[in-house]
C-alpha positions, -999 to 999 in steps of 0.1 A, spaced: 0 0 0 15 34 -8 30 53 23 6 83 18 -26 63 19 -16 43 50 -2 77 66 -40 86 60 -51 52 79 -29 57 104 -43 95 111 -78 88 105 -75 54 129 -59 77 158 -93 101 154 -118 74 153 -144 80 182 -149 56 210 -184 42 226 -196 25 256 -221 29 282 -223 44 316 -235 75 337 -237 84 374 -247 47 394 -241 36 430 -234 2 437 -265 -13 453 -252 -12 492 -242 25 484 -205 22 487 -191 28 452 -202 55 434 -190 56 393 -189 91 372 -184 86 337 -169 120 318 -173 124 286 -140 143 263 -128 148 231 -91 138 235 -81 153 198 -101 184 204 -68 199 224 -83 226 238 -107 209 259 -72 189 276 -76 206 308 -112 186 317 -102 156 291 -66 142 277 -42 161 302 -67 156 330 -73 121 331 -36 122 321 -24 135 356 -50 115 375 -64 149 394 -96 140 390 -93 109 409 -74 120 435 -97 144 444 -125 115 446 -104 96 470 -103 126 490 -137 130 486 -146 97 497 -122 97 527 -152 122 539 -181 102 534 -168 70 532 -176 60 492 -157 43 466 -155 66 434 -148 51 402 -142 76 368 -151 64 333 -133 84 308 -152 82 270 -135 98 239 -153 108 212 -144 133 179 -167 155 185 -195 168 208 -228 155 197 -223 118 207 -216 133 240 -246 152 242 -265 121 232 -250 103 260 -259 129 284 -299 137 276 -293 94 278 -282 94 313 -250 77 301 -226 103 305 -226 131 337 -200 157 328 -190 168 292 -168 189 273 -170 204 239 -172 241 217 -194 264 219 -222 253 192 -223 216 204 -225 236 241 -260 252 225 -274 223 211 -266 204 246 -286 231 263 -313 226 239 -315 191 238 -310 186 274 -342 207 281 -364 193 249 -356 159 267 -360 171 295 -325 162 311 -313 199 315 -278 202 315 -256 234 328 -223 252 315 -201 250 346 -168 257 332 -145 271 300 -113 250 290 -97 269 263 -106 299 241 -94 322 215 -112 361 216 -112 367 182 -120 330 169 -87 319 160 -94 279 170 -112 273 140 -93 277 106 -108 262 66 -76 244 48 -73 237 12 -48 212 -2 -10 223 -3 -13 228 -42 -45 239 -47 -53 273 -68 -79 286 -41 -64 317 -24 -97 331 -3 -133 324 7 -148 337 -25 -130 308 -43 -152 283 -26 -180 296 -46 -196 262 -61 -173 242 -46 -176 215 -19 -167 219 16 -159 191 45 -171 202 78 -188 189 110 -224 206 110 -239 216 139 -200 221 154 -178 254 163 -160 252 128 -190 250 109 -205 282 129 -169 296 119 -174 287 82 -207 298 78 -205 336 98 -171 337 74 -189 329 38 -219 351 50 -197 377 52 -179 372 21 -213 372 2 -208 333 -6 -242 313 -12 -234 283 -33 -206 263 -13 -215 223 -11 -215 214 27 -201 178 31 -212 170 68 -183 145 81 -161 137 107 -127 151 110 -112 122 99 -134 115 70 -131 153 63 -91 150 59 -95 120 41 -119 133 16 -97 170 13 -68 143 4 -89 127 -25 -97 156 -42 -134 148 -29 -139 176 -10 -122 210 -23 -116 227 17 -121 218 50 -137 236 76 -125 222 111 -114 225 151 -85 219 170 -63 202 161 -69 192 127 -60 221 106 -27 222 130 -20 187 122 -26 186 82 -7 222 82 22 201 96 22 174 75 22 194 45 -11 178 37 -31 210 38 -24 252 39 -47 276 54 -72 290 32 -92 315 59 -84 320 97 -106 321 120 -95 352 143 -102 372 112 -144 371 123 -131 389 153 -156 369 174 -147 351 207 -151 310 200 -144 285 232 -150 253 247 -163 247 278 -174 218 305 -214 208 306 -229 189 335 -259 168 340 -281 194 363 -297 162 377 -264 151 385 -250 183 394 -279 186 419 -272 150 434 -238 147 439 -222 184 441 -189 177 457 -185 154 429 -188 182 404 -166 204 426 -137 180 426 -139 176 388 -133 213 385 -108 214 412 -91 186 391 -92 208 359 -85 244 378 -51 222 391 -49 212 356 -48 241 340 -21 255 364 -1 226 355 -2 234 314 10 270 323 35 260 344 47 234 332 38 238 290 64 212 275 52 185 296 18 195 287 21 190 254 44 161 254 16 139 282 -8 151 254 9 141 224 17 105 240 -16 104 250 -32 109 216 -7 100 184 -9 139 175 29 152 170 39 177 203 47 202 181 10 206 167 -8 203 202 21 234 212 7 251 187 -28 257 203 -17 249 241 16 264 247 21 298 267 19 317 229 -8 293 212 -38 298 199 -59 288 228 -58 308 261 -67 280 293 -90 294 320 -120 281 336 -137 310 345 -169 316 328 -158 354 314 -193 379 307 -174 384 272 -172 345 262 -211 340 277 -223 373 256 -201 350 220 -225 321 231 -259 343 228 -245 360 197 -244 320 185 -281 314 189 -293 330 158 -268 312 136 -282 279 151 -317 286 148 -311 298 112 -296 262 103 -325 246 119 -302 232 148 -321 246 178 -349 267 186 -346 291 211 -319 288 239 -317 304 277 -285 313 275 -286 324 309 -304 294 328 -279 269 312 -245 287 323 -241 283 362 -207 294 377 -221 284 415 -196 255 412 -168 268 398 -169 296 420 -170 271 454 -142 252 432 -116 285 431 -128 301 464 -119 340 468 -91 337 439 -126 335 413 -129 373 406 -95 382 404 -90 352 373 -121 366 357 -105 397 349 -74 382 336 -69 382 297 -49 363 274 -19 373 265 -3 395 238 14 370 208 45 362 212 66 341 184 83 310 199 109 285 192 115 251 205 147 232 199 154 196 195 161 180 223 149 207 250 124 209 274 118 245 271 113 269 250 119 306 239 98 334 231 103 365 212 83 397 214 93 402 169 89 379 146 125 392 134 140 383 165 123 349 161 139 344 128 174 354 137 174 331 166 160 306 140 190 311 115 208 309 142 205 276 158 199 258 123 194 225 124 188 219 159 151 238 158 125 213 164 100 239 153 92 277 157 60 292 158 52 331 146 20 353 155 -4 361 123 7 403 117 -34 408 116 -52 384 134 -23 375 161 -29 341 154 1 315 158 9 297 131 43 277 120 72 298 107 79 276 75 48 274 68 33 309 70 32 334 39 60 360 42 60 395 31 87 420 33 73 457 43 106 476 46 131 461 62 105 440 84 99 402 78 62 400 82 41 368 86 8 354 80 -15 328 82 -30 327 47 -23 345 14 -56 363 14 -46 382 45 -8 388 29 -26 401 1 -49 426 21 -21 441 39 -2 444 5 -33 464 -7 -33 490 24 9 492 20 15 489 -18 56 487 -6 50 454 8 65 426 -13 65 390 -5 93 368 0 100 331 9 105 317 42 142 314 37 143 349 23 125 361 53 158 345 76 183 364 52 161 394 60 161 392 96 197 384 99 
């Protein structure tokens, strides 16, 4: 079998959801109590109540503590899917008590939770990006499409109903593009099909236009950020089971408060326990969970993310996804709140951080960050063939991308980067000097 095609196995094995049963069930003397958590393990910004959680084994160590105090046996169920609508069909099922997935699938669990009338509640956030930046549409390395316009008449891979395809259609709404050919597929199917000339762009989450950026299978055709619209994911609970077993609840998000201490303290070994832990190279997860990626961690349920999640409503109800949503009765932060104590409205104010570019070398178990994409680049040229990878900040959008892999311009003296040619080409029509270059011609430059 021909390398590439089994390199597209391999991938689209590694994605593949799993199944199984379970829920919230007490042995019949009472004594063991099992809690079965639902996760996306590729969906990388979700790590902190998912991959990196169960990972560290927070979780259940706060159980044990937990049933030191009232003398149960707690057992945790971890389930992986792709994506977050088998999740939310195992909750409104009883099979599943705590969830985490973006913000769309977050609606459509509110909605279905109360038309089956298993309400569910938004306790937490995991990772987001302010101005959208998680969710990016690719197009094959060689193809001739350089913007969303392009996709006029042509067909397009996405996950309806998830927080790419909100991203994909807000973006062609906006371009004034009507006639684009939705394929509704899995992430894996959707990479597959982009490969096989089947589908003509994918629209997708974290971390799949990362990984088939990395590979060389895929370049960005249209980021994100460039809506300017705050996308996230978040953790959903079972308000039945919320209600029942509270502490239980409070020690998950103890678990993924320590959690998410741990990934900025310790971002390496983050993304190296979350590589191992799901096949996906440690260079791509970095890309969206290190101190500069894409994805900011914090569990605090921030008025500006909550507002993005109301704004979402009308481009569900439009698609015929939900009808109308109460925003405000499914977000609770009581148990988040008890979870951080007095430290809560001090890391509610908190913001993400300004881009920075960074560069990891082979070998190392840290890495360095530049406040220029210049200084980046000569640290680059410098250290040659013992970079691992380097990562620079889109010059629009702020979004991090990979160096070699960005589209360079030269405006002056300055190496500029950015994510897609569509944005190079919009800066180059507000300064007519700019020029574009290659990526090696962007080291010269900087050196």
């Amino acid at each position: 079998m021909p390398r590439k095609k089994l390199a597209l196995l391999a991938t689209a094995a590694l994605l593949l959801p799993l199944t199984g049963c379970g829920g919230d069930a007490e042995a019949g003397d009472g004594s063991t109590v099992t809690v079965t958590v639902g996760y996306q393990s590729k969906t990388i910004n979700t790590v902190t109540a998912g991959t990196l959680l169960r990972s560290l084994g927070y979780f259940e160590r706060e159980l044990r503590a937990q049933g030191a105090r009232d003398g149960k046996t707690y057992k945790v169920v971890w389930q992986d899917y792709a994506t977050g609508a088998p999740i939310t069909a195992q909750m409104t099922a009883g099979k599943i008590d705590i969830g985490s997935m973006g913000d769309f699938p977050l609606l459509i669990n509110a909605a279905r939770g109360t038309q089956l009338k298993r309400p569910t509640k938004l306790v937490s956030v995991t990772g987001y990006n302010l101005r959208g930046g998680l969710n990016t549409v690719v197009v094959p390395p060689d193809s001739e499409l350089a913007s969303l316009k392009d996709l006029a008449g042509r067909k397009v891979s996405t996950s309806v109903g998830s927080a790419a395809d909100g991203t994909l259609v807000r973006a062609l709404r906006r371009a004034g593009v009507e006639d684009v050919r939705k394929l509704n597929q899995q992430p894996a199917v959707g990479a597959s099909a982009l490969a096989s000339g089947s589908a003509d762009a994918l629209s997708q989450f974290v971390a799949w236009p990362g990984l088939l950026a990395f590979q060389g299978r895929a370049k960005a055709l249209y980021d994100g950020a460039e809506l300017n619209l705050p996308t996230f994911h978040g953790v959903t609970a079972r308000e039945d089971f919320a209600e029942r077993r509270p502490k239980v609840l409070e020690a998950f998000l103890k678990a993924q408060i320590e959690a998410t201490a741990y990934l900025r303290e310790q971002p390496v070994a983050a993304s190296e326990k979350v590589a191992a832990a799901t096949g996906l190279p440690a260079e791509v997860v970095h890309l969206y969970n290190g101190p500069n990626g894409i994805a900011t961690f914090d569990p605090t349920l921030k008025p500006r993310l909550i507002d993005a999640l109301k704004a979402d409503v009308p481009v569900l109800k439009s698609a015929k996804l939900v009808g109308d949503v109460d925003v405000d009765r499914f977000v609770d932060d009581s148990y988040v709140k008890r979870a951080y104590g007095s430290a809560y409205g001090r890391q509610l104010t908190t913001a993400a951080p300004a881009a920075r570019s960074e560069v990891w070398l082979k070998g190392s178990h840290r890495t360095s960050s530049f406040a220029t994409p210049a200084e980046a680049l000569r640290h680059i040229a410098a250290q040659g063939p013992t970079v691992r990878v380097a990562y620079v900040p889109d010059t629009t959008t702020g979004t991090l991308w990979y160096a070699d892999r960005s589209v360079w311009l030269a405006d002056g003296s300055r190496p500029l980067p950015f994510l897609t040619a569509a944005s190079a080409s919009a800066y180059r029509a507000a300064h007519p000097g700019a020029r574009p270059i290659g990526y090696a011609q962007a080291l010269e430059l900087a050196s």
